[in-house]
C-alpha positions as CSV (number, residue, x, y, z in Angstrom):
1,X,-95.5,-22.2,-42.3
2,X,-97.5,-25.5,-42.8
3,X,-98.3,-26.5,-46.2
4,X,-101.3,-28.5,-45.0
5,X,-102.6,-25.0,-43.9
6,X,-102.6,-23.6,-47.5
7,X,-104.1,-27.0,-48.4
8,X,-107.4,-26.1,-46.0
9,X,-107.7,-22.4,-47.4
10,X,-108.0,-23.7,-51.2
11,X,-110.4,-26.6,-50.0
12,X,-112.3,-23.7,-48.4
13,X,-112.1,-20.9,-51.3
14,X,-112.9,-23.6,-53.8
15,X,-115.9,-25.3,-51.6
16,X,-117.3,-22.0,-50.2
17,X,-117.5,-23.6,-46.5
18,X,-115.8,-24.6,-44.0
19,X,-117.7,-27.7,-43.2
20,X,-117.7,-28.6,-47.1
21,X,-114.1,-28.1,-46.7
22,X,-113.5,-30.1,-44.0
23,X,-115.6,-33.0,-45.8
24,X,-113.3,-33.1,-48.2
25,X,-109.6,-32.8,-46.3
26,X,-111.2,-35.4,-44.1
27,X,-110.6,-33.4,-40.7
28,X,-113.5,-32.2,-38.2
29,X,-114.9,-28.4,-38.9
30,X,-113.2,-26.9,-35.6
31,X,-109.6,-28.3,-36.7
32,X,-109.8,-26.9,-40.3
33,X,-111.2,-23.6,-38.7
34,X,-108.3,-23.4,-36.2
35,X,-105.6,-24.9,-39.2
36,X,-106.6,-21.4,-41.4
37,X,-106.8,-18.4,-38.7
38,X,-103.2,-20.3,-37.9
39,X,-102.0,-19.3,-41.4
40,X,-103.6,-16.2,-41.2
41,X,-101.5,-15.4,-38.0
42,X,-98.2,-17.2,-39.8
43,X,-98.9,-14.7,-42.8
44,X,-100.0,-11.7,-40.6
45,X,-103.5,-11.0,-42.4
46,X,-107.1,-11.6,-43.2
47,X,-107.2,-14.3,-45.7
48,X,-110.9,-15.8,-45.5
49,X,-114.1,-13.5,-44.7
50,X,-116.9,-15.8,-43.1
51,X,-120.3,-15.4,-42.9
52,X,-123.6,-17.8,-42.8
53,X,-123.6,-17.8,-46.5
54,X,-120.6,-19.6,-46.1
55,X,-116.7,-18.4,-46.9
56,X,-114.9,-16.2,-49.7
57,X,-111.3,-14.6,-49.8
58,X,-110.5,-11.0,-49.3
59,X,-108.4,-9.1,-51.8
60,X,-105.4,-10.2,-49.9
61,X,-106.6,-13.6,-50.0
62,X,-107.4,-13.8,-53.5
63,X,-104.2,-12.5,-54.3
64,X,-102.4,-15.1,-52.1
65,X,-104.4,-18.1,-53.8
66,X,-101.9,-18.3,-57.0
67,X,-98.7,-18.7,-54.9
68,X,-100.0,-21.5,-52.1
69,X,-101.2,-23.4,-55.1
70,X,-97.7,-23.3,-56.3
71,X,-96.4,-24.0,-53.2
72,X,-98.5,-27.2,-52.4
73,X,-97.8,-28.1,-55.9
74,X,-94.2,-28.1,-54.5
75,X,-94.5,-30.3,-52.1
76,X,-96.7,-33.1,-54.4
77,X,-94.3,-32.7,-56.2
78,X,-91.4,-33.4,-53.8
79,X,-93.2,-36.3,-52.1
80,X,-93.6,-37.7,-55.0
81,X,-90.0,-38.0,-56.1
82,X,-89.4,-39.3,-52.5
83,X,-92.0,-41.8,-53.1
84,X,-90.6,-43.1,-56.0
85,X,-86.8,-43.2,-55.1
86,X,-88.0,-45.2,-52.3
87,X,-90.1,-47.7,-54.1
88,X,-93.5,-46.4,-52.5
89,X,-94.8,-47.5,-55.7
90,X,-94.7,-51.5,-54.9
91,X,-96.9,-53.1,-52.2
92,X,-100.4,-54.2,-52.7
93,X,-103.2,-51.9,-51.4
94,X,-106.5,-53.7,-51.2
95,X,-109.4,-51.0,-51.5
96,X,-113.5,-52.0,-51.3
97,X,-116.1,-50.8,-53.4
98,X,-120.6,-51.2,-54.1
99,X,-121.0,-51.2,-57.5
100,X,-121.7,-47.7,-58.5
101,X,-118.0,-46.1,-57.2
102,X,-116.2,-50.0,-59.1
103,X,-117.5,-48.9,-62.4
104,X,-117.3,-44.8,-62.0
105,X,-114.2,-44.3,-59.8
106,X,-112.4,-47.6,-59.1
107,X,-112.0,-49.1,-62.4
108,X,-110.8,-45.8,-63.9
109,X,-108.2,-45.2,-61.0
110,X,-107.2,-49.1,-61.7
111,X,-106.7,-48.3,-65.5
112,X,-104.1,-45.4,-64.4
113,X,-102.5,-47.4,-61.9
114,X,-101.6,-49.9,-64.7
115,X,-100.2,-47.3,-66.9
116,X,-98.5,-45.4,-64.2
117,X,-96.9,-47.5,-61.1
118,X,-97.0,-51.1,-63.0
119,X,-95.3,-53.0,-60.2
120,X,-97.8,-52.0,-57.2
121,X,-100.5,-54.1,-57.0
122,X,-103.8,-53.9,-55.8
123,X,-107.4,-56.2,-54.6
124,X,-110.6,-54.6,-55.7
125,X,-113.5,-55.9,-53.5
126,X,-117.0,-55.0,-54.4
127,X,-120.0,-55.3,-51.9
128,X,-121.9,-53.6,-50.1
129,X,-121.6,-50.3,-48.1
130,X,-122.4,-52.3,-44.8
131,X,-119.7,-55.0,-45.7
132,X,-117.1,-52.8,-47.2
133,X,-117.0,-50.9,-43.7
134,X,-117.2,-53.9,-41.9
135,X,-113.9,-55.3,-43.9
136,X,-112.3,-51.7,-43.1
137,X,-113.4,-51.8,-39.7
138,X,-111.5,-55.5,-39.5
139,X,-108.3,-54.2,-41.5
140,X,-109.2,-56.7,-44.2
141,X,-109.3,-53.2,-46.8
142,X,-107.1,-50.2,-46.6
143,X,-110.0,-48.1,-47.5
144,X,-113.8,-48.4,-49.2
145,X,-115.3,-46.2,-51.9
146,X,-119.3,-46.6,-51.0
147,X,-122.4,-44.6,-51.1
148,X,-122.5,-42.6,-47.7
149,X,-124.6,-44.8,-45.7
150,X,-128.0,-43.4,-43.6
151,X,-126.6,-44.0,-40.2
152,X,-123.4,-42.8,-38.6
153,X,-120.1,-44.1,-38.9
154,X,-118.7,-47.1,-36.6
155,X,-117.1,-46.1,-33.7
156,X,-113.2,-46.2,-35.6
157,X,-113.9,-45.2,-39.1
158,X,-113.4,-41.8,-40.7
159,X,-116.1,-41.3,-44.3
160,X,-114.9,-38.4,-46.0
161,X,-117.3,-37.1,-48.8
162,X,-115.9,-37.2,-52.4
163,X,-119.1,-36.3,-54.5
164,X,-123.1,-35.9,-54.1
165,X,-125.0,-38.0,-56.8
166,X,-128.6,-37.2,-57.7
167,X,-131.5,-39.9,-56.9
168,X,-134.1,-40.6,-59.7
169,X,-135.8,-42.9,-61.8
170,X,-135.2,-45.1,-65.3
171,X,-137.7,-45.7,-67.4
172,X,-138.3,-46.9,-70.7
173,X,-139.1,-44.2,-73.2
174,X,-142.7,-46.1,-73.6
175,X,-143.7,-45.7,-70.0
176,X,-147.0,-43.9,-69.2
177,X,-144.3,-41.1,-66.7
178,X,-141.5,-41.0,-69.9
179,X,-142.6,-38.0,-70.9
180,X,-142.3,-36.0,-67.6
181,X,-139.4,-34.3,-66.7
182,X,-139.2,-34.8,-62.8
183,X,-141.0,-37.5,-60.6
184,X,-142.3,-37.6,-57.1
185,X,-141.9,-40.4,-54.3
186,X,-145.2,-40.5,-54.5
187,X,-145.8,-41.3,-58.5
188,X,-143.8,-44.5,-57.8
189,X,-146.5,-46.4,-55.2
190,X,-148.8,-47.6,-58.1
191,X,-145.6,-49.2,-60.4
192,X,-143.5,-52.3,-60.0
193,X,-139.9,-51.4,-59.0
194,X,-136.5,-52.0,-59.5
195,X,-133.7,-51.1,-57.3
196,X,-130.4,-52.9,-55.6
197,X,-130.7,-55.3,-52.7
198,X,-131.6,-54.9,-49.1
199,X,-128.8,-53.5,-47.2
200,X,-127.9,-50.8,-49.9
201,X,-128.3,-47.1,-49.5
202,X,-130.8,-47.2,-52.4
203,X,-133.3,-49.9,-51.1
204,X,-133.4,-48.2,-47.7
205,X,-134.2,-44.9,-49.1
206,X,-137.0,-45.9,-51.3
207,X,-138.3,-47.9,-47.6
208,X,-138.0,-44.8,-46.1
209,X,-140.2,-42.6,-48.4
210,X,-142.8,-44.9,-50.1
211,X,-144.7,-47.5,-47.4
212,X,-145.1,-50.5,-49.1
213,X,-143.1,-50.5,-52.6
214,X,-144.1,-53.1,-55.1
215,X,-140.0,-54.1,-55.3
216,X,-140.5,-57.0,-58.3
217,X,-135.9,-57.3,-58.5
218,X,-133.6,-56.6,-56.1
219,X,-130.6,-56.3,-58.2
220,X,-126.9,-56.7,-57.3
221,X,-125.4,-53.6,-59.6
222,X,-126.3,-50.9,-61.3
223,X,-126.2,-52.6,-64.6
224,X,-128.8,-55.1,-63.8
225,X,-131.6,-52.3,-62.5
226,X,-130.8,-51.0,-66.5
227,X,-131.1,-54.2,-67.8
228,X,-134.2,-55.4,-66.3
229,X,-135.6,-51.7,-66.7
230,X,-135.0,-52.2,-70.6
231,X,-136.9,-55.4,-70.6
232,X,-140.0,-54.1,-68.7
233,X,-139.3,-55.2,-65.5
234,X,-140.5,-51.9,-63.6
235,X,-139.4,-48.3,-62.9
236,X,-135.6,-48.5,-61.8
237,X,-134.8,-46.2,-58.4
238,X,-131.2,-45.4,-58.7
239,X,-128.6,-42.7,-58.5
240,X,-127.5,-41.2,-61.9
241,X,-124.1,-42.0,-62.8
242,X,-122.5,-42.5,-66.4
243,X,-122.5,-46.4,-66.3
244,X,-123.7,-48.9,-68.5
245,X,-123.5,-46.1,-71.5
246,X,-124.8,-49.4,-73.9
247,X,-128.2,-49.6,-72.5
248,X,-130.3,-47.6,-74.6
249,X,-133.9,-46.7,-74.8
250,X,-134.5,-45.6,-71.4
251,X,-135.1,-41.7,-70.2
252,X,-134.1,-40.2,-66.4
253,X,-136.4,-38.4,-64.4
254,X,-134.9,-36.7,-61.6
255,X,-137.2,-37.4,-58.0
256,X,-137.7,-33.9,-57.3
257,X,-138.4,-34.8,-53.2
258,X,-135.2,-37.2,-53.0
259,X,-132.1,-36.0,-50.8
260,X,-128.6,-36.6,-53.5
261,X,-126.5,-39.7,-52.7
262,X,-123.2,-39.1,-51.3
263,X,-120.3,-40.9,-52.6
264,X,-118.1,-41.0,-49.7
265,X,-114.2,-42.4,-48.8
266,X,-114.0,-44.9,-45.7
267,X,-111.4,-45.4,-43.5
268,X,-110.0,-46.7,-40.1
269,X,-109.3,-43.4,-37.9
270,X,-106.4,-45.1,-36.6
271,X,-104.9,-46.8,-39.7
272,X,-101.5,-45.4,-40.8
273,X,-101.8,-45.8,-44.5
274,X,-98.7,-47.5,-46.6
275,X,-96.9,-45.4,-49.1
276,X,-98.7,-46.9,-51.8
277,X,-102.3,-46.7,-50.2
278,X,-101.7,-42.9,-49.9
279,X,-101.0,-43.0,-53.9
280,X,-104.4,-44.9,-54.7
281,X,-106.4,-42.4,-52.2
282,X,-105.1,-39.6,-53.9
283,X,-105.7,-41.1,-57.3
284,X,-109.5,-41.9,-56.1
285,X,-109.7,-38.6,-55.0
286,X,-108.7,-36.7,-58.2
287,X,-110.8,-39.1,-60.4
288,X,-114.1,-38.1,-58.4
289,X,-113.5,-34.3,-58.5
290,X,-112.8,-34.9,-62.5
291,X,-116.5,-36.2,-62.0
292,X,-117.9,-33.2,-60.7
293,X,-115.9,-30.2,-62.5
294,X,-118.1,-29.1,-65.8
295,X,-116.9,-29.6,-68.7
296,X,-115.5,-27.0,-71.2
C-alpha cells in the first residue's frame, strides 16, 4: 500500500472535500479521487462516503483514521532520519515572499530553521506576487509564499492553497465608520484610501469593486498601510493578519461583500525540489495550518 494514499484520505477527512483536499496536497481533484478509491481497493472497503455537501468517513473509515496517521507518521519519521544521515540539512534554498506571508509565515519558519538545521542556509526575497512567480517561473526561487493572485497560474507553475485570509478595513477608533462592526465596498467611495501598490492582489481587488477610489498611499507592506492609517492618512483596505501587533489605536471592520484572500504556495511543475527545499516547504506548510487551527 501507498502511504501517499493514506496521506489524501486525512487531507480529505480533515478538509471535508476533495477539491479542498487536493488544494492542499497540491495534486489535481481527479488524481486525489483516483489515489483514495485505490486504497479503498488496497484495503478492500468503503473508507470515504461522498456527497455534494462534500466528504466524511464511514465507521470503517473512522476507525481506520488512528492507524494511517501512525503509519504516515512512520514514514516522516523515517525520511527524516534519512535526511539527516545524508546531510539534507545543508544547501541553500532560496524561497520568495509579498509582505504579508514574510512577516506571518516566513520569518517564523526562518526562526525554526535557525534553531533546528543551523548549517542549511537560506535567501528570503520579498516582492510582489507578480515578481515572486516570475522569479519561480525563471528558477531564480525554489518556491514563493504570496497572496493567490486574480488570474491563473503561468503556463509551468503549480499554487497550492495554504490558508484563506479575510479582506477588511483599518480605521482609527475616531473615524466617523469606527463604530460599525462590518463595512461595505460601497461605504469606502466617499473616504481617502490606503492600500499596497499596483500590481498586488489588494490594490486590484479594491479596482475591481469600487470605480474610482480616492487611493491617497500606495504602500509597500502591511506595516506602512497601519502606520499611515494611525496617522490619518485614510481608511486602510487590507487582509487581517496578526502583524505589526505595536500599532495601536486602530479597530477592523470586516467588508461584508469582499471574497477572503488566499495565501497560496508557488512552484515550478517541473522542478525537482532539493532535500533541503522539501524541509522548508514542509516547515511553511505546518506554520500556516498552526495559523488556521483554533486555539484551545
Amino acid at each position: 500500500m501507498r502511504v501517499e494514499r493514506a496521506r489524501y484520505l486525512l487531507a480529505a477527512v480533515e478538509t471535508g472535500s476533495l477539491r479542498a483536499a487536493a488544494a492542499r496536497c497540491g495534486v489535481s481533484q481527479p488524481t486525489i479521487g483516483q489515489q483514495i478509491a485505490l486504497l479503498e481497493e488496497d484495503l478492500d472497503v468503503v473508507l470515504l462516503t461522498r456527497s455534494r455537501h462534500g466528504v466524511r468517513p464511514t465507521p470503517a473509515g473512522h476507525a481506520l483514521l488512528e492507524p494511517l496517521s501512525r503509519l504516515v507518521a512512520a514514514e516522516d519519521a523515517l525520511r527524516e532520519s534519512a535526511m539527516e544521515s545524508s546531510g539534507a540539512y545543508r544547501g541553500r534554498v532560496q524561497i520568495g515572499g509579498v509582505s504579508v506571508t514574510a512577516e506571518t509565515i516566513i520569518a517564523p519558519a526562518v526562526g525554526r530553521l535557525r534553531e533546528d538545521h543551523p548549517e542549511l542556509r537560506f535567501t528570503v526575497r520579498e516582492g510582489a506576487s507578480t515578481a515572486v512567480e516570475a522569479a519561480v517561473l525563471d528558477g531564480e526561487l525554489d518556491f514563493g509564499v504570496i497572496t493567490m493572485p486574480l488570474g491563473p497560474a503561468a503556463p509551468g507553475l503549480r499554487r497550492t492553497s495554504l490558508l484563506s485570509v479575510p479582506v477588511g478595513v483599518f480605521a482609527r477608533t475616531d473615524h466617523p465608520l469606527a463604530g460599525r462592526d462590518h463595512v461595505h465596498w460601497r461605504d469606502l467611495e466617499a473616504w481617502p484610501i490606503v492600500t499596497m501598490r499596483p500590481g498586488t492582489v489588494l490594490w486590484e481587488t479594491l479596482h475591481r469593486h469600487v470605480a474610482a477610489p480616492d487611493v491617497v498611499v500606495e504602500a509597500m507592506s502591511a506595516r506602512t498601510v497601519k502606520v499611515m492609517v494611525g496617522r490619518g492618512a485614510g481608511l486602510g483596505v487590507l487582509a487581517r493578519t496578526e502583524t505589526s501587533a505595536d500599532i495601536t489605536g486602530l479597530v477592523w471592520l470586516p467588508l461584508r461583500d469582499a471574497r477572503p484572500i488566499e495565501l497560496c504556495l508557488t512552484q515550478r511543475q517541473d522542478s525537482r525540489p532539493s532535500p533541503a527545499a522539501l524541509i522548508v516547504r514542509r516547515l511553511i506548510r505546518a506554520i500556516a495550518e498552526e495559523m488556521t487551527s483554533p486555539v484551545s
